[in-house]
NUBA-49222 format. One record per residue: residue in one letter; x, y, z of N, C-alpha, C, CB in turn. Coordinates in steps of 0.001 Angstrom, whole numbers, plus 500000, padded with zeros to 6 digits. Glycine has a CB too. Layout:
BEGIN
AXYZXYZXYZXYZ...
***
This chain:
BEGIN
X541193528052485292540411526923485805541345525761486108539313526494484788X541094524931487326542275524118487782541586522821486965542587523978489701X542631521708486928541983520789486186540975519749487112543107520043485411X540531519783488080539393519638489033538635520269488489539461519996490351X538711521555488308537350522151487679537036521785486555537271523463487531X537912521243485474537723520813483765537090519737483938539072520500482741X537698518990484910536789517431485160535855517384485595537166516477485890X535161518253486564533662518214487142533075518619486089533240519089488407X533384519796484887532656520676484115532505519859483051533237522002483829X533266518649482753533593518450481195532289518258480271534552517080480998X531358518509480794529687518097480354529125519484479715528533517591481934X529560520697480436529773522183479342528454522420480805529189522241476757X527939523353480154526570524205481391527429525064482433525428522774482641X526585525041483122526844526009484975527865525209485243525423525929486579X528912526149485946529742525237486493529721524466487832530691525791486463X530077523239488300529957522332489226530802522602490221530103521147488786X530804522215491606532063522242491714531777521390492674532864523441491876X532960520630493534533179519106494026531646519538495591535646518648494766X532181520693496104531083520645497347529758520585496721531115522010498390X529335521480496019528119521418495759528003519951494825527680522821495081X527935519533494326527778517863494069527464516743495275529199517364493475X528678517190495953528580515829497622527839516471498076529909515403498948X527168517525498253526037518331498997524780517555498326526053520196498681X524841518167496938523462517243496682523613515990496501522687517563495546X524208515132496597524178513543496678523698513449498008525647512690496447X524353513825498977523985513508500414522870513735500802524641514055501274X522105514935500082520838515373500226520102514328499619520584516697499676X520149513735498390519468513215497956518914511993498994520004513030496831X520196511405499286520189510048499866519712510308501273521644509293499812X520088511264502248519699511496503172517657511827503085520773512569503542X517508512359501975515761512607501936515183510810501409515198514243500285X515620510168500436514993509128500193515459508190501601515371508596498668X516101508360502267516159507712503899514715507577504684517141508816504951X514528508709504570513527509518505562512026508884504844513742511608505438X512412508896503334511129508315502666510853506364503129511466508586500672X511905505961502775511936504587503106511718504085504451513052504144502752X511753505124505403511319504807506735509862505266507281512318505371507583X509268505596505919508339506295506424507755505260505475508210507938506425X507785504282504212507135503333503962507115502246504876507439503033502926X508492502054505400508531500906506430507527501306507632510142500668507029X507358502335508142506150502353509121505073502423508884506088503106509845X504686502472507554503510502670507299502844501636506008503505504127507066X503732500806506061503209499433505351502555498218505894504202498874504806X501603497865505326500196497266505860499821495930505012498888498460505658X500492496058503870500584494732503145500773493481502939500904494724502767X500920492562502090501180490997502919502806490657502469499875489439502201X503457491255501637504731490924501011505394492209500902504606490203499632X506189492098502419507260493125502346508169492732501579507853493481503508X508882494024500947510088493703500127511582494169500621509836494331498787X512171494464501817513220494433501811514225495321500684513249493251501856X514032494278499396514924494920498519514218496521497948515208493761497234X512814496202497554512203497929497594512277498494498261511158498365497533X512776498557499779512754499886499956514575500603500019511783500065501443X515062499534500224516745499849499692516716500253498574517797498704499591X515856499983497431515980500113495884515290501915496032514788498601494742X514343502086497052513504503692497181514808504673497912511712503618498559X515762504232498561516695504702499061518241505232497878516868503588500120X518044504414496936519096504706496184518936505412495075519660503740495897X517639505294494811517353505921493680517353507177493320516495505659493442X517633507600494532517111509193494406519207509424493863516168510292496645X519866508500494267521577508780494006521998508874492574522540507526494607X520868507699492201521224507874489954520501508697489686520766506526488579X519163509270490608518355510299489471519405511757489701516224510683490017X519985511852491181520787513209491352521849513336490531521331513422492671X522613512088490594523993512023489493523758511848488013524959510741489817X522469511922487618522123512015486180521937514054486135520320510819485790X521064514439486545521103515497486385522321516408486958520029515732486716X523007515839487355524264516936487869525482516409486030525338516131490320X525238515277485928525839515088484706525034516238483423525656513336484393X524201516081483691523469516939482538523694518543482340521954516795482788X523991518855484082524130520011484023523792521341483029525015519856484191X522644521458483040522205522448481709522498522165480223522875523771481853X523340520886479986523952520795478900522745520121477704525315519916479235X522204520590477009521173520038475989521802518599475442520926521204474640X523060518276475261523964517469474360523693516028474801525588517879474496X524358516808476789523891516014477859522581514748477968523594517035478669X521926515634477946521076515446478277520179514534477023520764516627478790X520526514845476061520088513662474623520549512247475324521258513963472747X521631512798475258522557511661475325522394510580476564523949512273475384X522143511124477445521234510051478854520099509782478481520879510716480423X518895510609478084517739510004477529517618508810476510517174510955477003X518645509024475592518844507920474663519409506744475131519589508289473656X520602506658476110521001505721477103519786505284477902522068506313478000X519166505935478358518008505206479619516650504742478390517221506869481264X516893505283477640515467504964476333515592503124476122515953506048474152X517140502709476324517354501322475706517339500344477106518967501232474731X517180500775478344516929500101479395515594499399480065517342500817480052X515409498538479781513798497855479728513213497456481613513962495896478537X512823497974482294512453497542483584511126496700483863512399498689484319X511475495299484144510593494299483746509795494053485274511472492893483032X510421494826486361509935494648487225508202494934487800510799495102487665X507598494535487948505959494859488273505573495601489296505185493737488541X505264496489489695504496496548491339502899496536491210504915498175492283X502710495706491956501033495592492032500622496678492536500384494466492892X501034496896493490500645498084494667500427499255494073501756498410495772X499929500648493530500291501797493043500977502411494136499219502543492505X500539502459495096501117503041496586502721503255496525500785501842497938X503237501889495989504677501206495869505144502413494556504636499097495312X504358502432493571504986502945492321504620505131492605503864501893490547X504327505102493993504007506735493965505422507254494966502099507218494853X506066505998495939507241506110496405508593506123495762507222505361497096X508328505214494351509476505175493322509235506496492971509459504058492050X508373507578492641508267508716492108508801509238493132507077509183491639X508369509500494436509051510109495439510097510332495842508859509885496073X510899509389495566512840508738495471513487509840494243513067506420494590X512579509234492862513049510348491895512668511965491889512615509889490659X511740511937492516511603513294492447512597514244493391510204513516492758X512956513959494721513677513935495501515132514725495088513653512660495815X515531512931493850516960513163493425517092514066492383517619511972493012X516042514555491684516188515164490145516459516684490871514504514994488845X515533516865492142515540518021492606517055518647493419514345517932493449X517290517457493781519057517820494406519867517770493435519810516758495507X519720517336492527520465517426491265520455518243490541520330516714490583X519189519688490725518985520447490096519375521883490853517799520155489673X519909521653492169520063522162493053518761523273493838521194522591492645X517696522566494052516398522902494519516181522722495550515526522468494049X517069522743496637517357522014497775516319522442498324518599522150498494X515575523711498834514657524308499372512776523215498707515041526184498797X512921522668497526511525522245497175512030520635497369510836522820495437X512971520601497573513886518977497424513356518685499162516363519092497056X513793519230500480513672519167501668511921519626501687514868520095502429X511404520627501159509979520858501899508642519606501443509414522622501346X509376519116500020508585518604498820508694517335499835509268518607496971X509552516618500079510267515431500883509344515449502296512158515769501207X509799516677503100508943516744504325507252516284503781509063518510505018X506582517073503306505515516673502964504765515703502485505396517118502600X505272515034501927505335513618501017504955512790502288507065513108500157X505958513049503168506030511993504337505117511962505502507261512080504935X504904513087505341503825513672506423502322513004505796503818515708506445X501868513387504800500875513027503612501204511546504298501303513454501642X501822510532503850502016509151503936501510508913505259503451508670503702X501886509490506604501698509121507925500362509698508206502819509598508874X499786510669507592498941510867507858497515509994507716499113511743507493X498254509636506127496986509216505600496305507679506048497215509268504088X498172506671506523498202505201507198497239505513508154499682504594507883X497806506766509289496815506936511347495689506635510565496576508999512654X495215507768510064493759507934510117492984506685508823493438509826509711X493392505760508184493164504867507305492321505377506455492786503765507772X492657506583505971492018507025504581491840506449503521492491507839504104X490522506208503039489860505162502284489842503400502431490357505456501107X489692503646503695489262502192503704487999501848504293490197501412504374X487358500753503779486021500717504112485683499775505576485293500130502785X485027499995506024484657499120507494483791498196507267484007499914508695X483723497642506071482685496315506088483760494848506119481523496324504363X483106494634506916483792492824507368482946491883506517483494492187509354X482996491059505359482494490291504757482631488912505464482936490441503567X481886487530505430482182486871506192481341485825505079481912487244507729X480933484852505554480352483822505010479678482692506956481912482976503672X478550482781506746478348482347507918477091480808507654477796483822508864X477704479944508608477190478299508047476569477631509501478845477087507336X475728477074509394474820476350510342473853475730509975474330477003511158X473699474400510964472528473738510764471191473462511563472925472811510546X470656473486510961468986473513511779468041472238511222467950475209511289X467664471922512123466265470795511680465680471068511344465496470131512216X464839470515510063463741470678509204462584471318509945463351469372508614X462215470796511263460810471201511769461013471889512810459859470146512106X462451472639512538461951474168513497461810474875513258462351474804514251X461208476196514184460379477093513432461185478574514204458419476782513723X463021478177514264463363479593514574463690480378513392464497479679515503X463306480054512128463756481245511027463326482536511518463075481077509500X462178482652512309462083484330512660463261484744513368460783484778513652X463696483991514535464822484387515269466187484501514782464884483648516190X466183483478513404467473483653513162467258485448512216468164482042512164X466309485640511889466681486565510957466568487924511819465750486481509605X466264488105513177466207488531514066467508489303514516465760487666514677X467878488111514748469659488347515136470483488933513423470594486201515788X470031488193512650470870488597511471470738490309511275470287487715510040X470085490627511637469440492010511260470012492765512283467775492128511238X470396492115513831470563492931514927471954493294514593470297492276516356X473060492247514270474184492320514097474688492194512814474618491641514795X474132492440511553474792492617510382474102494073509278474660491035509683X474945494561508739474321495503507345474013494481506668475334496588506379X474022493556506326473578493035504955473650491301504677474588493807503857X472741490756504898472589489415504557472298488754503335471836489062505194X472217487743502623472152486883502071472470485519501946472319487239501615X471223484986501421470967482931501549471890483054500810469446481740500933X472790482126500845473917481791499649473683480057499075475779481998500465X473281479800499825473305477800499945472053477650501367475642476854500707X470960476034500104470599476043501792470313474366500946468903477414502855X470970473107501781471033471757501320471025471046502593472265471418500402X470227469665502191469282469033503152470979468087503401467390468099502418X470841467975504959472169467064505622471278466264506196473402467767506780X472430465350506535472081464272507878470540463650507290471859465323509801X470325462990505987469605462680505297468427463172505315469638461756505314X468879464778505516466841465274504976466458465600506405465374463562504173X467265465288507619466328465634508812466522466911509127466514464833510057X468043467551509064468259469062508950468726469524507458469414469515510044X469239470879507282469555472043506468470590472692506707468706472888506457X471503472874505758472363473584506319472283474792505305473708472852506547X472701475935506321472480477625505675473270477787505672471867478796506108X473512478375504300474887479551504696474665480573504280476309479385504174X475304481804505007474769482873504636475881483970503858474111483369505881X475543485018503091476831485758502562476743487073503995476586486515500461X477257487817504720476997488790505749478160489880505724476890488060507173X477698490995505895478779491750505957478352492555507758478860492893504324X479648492741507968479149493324509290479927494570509560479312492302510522X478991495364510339479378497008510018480603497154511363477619498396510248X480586496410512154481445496350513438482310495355513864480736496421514406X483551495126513794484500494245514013484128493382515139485709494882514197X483297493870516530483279493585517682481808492438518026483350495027518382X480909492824516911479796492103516788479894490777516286478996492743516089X481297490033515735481110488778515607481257487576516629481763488614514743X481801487475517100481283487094519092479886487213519290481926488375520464X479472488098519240477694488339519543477171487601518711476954489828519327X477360488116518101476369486736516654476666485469516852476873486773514755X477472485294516968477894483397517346477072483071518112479354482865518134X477788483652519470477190482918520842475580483243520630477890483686522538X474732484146520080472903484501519812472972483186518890472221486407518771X473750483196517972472845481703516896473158480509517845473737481196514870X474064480848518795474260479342519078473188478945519813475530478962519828X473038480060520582471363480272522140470253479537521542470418482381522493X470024479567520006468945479176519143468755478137519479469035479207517862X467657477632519881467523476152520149466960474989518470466122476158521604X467698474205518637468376473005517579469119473442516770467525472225516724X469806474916516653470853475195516087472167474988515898470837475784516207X472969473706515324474314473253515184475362473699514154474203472032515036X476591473387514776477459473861514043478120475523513315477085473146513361X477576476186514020477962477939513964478991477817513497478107478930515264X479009478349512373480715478989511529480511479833510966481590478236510440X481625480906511263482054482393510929482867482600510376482296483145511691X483490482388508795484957482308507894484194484031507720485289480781506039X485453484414508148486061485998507595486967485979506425487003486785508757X486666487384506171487207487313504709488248488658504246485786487288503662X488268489418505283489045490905505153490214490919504033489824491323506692X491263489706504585492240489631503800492219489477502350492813488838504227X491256488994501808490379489257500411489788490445499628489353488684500558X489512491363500729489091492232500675489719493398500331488649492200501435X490705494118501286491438494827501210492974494767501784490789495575501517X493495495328501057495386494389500853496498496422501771496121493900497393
***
C-alpha cells in the first residue's frame, strides 16, 4: 500500500481511494447545485435569503466528507457524532419548505458519501421535479381573496337590497364587520369582512357599489399577503 493509500484509509473500513472521493464530492456539490436552483425558481416568499441557498449548496460537501471520513469505521463514526452532538444551530427557519431543502442538500451528500451515486442522482432528479411540479400547478393553495370592504351610505336610503345583491353576485362570503353613524348621523359607514372566489371580480364590485346611488367612498383593502406566504 503506497502511503497515499495509508492517508486516505487512516480511518480503517473499505478502502478509499483519491478518484472515488473527488467523484463523490463533485457529485455531491454538483446535485445540491441543481437543488438550489430549483429553490431559486420556485420561491414565492417575501424574504429571500441569498445566504440559504449557498448554505443548501454546500452542505451536501460536509455531509459527503463526513461519511467518506467514516468510511464503515464504527470508531469513526462515534467519534463525529459526538463532535456534531456539541454543535448547537441557533438558526430558525419559519418556512418548513426551507427546512425539507436542508434535508435535501443532506441527503444528497450522505448518499455520495456512501457511494450511492445511482439513488444520490435519481433521489436528486426527483426531489426537483416534485418541487417544480408542485410551485406550476400551486398545490395547496387556496383561491379565496379575503378583503375588507368600506363605504358610505345615507341614513334614508333604501339600497340595502342592492347592496346585498351585488355582494352575493360577486363574493363567497360576506360579513357586517362595523356599521357607525358619520358625517353627524346623516350617513353610515359599512364595512364589510368578504372573501372572493375570483381574483378578477374585484373591479366589478367596485365600479356596481359605486353605480349605487348615494353610495360614497368604495374601499377594497386586500389582504392575500396575510394570508398565504
Amino acid at each position: 500500500m503506497s502511503a497515499l493509500d495509508s492517508f486516505l484509509n487512516a480511518s480503517g473500513g473499505d478502502p478509499v481511494t483519491l478518484q472515488t472521493a473527488l467523484l463523490s464530492l463533485l457529485l455531491a456539490f454538483a446535485l445540491t447545485q441543481a437543488i438550489g436552483a430549483v429553490y431559486t425558481w420556485t420561491f414565492k416568499g417575501m424574504s429571500y435569503s441569498r445566504s440559504f441557498v449557498q448554505a443548501v449548496a454546500m452542505g451536501s460537501i460536509v455531509a459527503c466528507m463526513l461519511m467518506l471520513a467514516i468510511n464503515n469505521s464504527v470508531a469513526a463514526g462515534l467519534g463525529i457524532a459526538g463532535s456534531l452532538a456539541i454543535i448547537r444551530f441557533r438558526t430558525s427557519m419559519r418556512d418548513p419548505r426551507d427546512m425539507v431543502f436542508v434535508f435535501a442538500s443532506m441527503g444528497a451528500g450522505i448518499a455520495a458519501g456512501l457511494k450511492a451515486y445511482p439513488a444520490a442522482v435519481l433521489g436528486t432528479a426527483l426531489f426537483c421535479l416534485a418541487a417544480v411540479l408542485l410551485s406550476v400547478s400551486e398545490f395547496g393553495s387556496q383561491r379565496i381573496y379575503d378583503g375588507l370592504l368600506r363605504f358610505v351610505l345615507p341614513t334614508s336610503s333604501e339600497a340595502e337590497q342592492e347592496l346585498a345583491r351585488i355582494l352575493k353576485r360577486h363574493t363567497r362570503h360576506f360579513a357586517l364587520v362595523t356599521l357607525r353613524e358619520v358625517s353627524q348621523g346623516d350617513a353610515l359607514e359599512h364595512a364589510y369582512q368578504i372573501q372572493i372566489p375570483d381574483q378578477s371580480r374585484r373591479v366589478k364590485l367596485v365600479r356596481e357599489l359605486e353605480a349605487v346611488a348615494g353610495i360614497q367612498d368604495v374601499t377594497l383593502l386586500m389582504q392575500e399577503p396575510t394570508v398565504e406566504l
